[in-house]
C-alpha positions in Angstrom: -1.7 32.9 8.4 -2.4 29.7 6.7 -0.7 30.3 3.4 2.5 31.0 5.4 1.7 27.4 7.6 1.5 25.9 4.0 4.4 28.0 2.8 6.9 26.2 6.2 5.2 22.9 5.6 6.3 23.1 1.3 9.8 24.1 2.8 10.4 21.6 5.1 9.1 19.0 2.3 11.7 20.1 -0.3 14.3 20.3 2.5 13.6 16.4 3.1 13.8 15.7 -0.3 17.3 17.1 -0.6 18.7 15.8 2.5 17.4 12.1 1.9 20.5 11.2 -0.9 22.9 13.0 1.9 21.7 10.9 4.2 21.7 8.1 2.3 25.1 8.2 1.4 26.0 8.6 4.8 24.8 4.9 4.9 25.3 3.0 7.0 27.1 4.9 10.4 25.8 2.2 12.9 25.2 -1.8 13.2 22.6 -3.1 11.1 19.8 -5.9 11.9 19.5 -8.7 9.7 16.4 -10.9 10.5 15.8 -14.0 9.7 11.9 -15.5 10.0 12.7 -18.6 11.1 14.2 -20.2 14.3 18.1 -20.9 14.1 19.6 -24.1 12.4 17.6 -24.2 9.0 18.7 -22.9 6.0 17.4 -19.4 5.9 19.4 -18.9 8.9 22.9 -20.9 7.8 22.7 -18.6 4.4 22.2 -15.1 7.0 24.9 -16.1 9.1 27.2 -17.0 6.3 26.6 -13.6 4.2 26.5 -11.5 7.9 30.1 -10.9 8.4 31.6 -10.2 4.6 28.4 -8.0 4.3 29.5 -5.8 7.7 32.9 -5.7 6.3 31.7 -4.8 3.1 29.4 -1.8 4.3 31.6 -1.0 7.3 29.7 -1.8 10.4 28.4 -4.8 11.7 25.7 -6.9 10.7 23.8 -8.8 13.1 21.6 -11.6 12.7 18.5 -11.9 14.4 16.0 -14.5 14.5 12.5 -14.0 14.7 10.5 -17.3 14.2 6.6 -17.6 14.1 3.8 -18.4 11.9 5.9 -19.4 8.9 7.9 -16.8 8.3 5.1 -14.2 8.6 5.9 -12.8 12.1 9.2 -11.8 11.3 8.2 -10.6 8.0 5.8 -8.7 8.9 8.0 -6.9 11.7 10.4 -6.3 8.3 7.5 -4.6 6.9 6.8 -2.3 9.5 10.4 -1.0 10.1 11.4 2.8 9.7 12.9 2.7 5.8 16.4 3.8 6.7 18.3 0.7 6.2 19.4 -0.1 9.7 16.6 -3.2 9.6 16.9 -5.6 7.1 14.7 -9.1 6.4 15.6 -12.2 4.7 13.3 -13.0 2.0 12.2 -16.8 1.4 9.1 -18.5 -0.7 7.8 -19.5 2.9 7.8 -15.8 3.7 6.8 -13.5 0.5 4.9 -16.4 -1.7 3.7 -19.7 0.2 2.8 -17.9 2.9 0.9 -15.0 1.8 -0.5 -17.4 -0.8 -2.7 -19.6 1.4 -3.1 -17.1 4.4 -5.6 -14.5 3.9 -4.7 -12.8 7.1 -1.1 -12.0 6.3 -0.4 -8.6 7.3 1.7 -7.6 4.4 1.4 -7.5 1.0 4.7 -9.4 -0.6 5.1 -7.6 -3.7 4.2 -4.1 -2.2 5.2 -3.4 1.2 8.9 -4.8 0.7 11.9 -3.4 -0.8 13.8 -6.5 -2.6 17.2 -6.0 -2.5 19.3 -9.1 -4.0 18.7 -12.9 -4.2 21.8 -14.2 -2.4 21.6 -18.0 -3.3 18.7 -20.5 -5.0 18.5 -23.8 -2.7 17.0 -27.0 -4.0 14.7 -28.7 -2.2 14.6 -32.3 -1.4 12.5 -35.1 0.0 14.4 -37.1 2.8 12.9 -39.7 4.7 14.2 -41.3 8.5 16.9 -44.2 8.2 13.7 -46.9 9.7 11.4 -45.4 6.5 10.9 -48.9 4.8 12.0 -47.0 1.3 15.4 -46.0 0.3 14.8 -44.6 -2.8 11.7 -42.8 -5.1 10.1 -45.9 -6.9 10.4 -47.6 -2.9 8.8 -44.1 -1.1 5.8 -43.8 -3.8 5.0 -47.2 -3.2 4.9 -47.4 0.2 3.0 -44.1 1.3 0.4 -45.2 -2.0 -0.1 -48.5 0.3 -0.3 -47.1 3.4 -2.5 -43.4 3.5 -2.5 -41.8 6.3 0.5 -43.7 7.9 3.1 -41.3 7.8 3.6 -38.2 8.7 5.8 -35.0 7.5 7.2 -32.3 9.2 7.4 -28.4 7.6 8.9 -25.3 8.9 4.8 -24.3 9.5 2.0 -24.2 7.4 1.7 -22.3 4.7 5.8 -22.7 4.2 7.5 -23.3 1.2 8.1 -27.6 2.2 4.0 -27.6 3.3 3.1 -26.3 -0.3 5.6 -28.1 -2.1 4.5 -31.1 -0.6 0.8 -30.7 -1.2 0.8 -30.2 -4.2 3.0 -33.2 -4.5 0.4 -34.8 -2.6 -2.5 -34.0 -4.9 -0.6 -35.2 -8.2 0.1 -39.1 -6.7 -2.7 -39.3 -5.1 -1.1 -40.1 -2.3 -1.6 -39.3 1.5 0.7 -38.0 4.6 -0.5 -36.4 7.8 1.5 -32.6 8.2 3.0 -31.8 11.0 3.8 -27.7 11.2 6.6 -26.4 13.2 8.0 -23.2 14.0 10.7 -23.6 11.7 12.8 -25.8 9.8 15.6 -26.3 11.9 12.9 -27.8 15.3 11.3 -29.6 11.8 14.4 -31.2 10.9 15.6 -32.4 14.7 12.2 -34.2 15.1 12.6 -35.9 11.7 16.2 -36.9 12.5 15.4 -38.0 15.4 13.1 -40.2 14.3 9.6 -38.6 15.6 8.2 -37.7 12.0 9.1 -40.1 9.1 8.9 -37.7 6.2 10.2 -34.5 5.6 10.2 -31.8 2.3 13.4 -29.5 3.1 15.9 -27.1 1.8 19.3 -28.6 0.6 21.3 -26.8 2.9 19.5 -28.1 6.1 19.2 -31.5 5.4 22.9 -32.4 3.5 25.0 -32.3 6.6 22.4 -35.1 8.0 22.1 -37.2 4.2 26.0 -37.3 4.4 26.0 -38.8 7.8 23.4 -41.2 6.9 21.0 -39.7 9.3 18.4 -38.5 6.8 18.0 -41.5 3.7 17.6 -38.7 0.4 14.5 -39.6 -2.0 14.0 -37.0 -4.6 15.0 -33.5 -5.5 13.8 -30.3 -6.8 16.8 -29.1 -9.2 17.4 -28.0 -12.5 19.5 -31.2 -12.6 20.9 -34.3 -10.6 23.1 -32.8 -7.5 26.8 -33.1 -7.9 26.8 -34.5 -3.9 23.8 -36.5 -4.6 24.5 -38.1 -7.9 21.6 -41.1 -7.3 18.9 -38.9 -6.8 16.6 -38.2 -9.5 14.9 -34.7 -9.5 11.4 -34.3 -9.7 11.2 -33.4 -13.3 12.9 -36.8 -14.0 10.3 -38.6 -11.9 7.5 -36.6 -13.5 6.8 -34.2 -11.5 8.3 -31.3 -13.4 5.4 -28.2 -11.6 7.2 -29.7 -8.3 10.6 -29.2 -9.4 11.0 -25.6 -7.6 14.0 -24.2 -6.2 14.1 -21.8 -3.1 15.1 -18.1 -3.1 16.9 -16.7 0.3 17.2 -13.1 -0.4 17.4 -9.4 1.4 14.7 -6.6 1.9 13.8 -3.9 3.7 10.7 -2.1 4.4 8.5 -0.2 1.8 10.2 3.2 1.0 13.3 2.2 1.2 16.0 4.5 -0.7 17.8 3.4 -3.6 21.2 4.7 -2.4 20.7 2.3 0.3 19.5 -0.7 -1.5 22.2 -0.2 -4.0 24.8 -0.2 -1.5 23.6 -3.2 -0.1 23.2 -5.1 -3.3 27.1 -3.8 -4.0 28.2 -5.4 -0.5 26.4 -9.0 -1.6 27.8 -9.1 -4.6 31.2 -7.9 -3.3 30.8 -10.6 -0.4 30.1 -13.5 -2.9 33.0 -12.4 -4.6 35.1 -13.8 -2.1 36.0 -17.4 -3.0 35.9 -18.5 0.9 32.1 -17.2 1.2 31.3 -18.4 -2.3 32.6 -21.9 -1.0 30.3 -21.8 2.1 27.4 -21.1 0.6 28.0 -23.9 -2.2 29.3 -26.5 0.4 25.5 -26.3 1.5 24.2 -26.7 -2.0 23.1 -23.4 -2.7 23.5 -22.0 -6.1 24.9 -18.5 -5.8 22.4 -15.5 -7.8 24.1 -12.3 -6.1 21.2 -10.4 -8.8 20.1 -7.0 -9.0 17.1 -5.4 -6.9 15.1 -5.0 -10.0 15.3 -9.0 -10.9 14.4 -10.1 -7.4 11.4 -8.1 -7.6 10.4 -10.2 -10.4 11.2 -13.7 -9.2 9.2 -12.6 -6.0 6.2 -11.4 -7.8 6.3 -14.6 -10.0 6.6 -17.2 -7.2 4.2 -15.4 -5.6 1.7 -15.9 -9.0 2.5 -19.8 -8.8 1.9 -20.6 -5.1 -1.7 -18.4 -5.5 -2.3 -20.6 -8.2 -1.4 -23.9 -6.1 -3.5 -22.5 -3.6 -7.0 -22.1 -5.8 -6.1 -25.2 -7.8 -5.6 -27.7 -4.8 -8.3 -25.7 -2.4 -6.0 -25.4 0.2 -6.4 -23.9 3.5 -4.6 -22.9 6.7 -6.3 -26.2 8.0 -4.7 -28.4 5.9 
């Protein structure tokens, strides 16, 4: 009696394995969730939205953007973890959410480099200090100066701690010697409103985010973390030109899927990016924020997530941070 129990269960095993790539290239035959850890209006969520539609079109049904803000990026990663490996829910990968994050919070309930599936890098995203029009600097030599005079004076907003802008901007922090009270939000885009309007003086954001504001003269730009000067922001030195080169880090905004997930699927999806970017409409949108476009395969994204995730755990140890400050 048992050997034939083990006999049905070694059947029904090897018919799974031969239906999965039938079922996989049946992908995908209903709408897709895309989420994005972070509350609407920041950059995570203008890349998502942007990619959504020629993705859908791409794969053939539709893909719908979902935002699930909270802790950083870790409650909507986490729920990214946890989904059933068909496909069908999708995350989008940031620093904040597979390497800052997990970095400096022990209690992160998913392991970045092995409970995801990385699927493609969409764009790379500078990131840039900008300061409130009534900051009393207007450019690098004039911000350094002033927060050096004044510790403790100012404040800066983040997307939450243990984001990409909070680490950034400690460990900017801890090579000037200088001093700025943090101020976590649920997200960049609540970060950014508060900073724009005035309420926080200082804030360390994505390029996308912040532009629209620096071009309208409601955010005053100080310094950027590029490979080189930004064509829209010719004045603006990078941080490598300011001497700050280990601050000069750009930001990934990516897709993955759960743990498990099968490479049919993921290589259809990578297909559909790369297919999307293609298009020189949705290559101009995701430029026009000042993304860089990457469009890689799974295989490198894997490797720039396991690497950022190497440097931030280093920040971490080296500058003693915590979840405190």
């Amino acid at each position: 009696m048992q050997r034939r129990q083990w006999n049905a269960l070694a059947a029904v095993a090897a018919l799974a394995v031969i239906a999965s790539p039938v079922w996989a290239q049946g992908y995908p035959n209903k709408p897709i969730e895309l989420q994005v850890p972070f509350a609407p209006g920041g950059t995570t969520d203008i890349v998502a939205r942007v990619i959504s539609e020629p993705l859908g079109k791409a794969l053939g049904q539709s893909v719908v953007v979902i935002n699930k803000a909270g802790g950083g990026g870790i409650v909507g990663a986490a729920e990214t973890a946890r989904a059933t490996p068909d496909g069908y829910k999708l995350g989008v990968a940031t620093v904040s959410s597979t390497a800052a994050n997990p970095a400096i919070n022990p209690k992160v309930p998913y392991d970045p480099v092995n409970d995801f599936t990385p699927i493609v890098n969409i764009a790379a995203t500078p990131n840039i200090i900008a300061v409130h029009p009534s900051f009393p600097a207007k450019n690098y030599a004039e911000f350094v100066a002033e927060i050096k005079k004044n510790p403790g004076k100012y404040s800066y907003a983040s997307s939450g701690t243990g984001g990409i802008g909070h680490l950034l901007m400690e460990l900017y922090k801890s090579l000037t010697n200088t001093f700025v009270t943090h101020i976590p939000y649920r997200g960049a885009g609540p970060a950014l409103n508060d900073v724009v309007a005035g309420q926080v003086a200082i804030m360390f954001d994505n390029i996308p985010s912040a532009l629209p504001f620096i071009k309208t003269g409601k955010l005053v730009p100080i310094v950027v973390s590029a490979p080189q000067r930004l064509k829209d922001l010719p004045n603006v030195p990078t941080f490598k030109e300011v001497g700050l080169e280990p601050v000069n880090r750009m930001a990934y905004y990516g897709i993955l899927g759960p743990k498990g997930l099968p490479k049919e699927v993921v290589d259809k999806i990578n297909a559909g990016v790369k297919k999307s970017v293609e298009d020189p409409a949705v290559r101009k949108r995701i430029e026009d924020t000042g993304s860089l476009i990457v469009a890689n395969t799974p295989e490198q994204f894997a490797e720039q997530i396991k690497a950022e995730y190497a440097v931030y755990k280093q920040v971490v140890a080296k500058q003693k941070l915590t979840l405190d400050n």
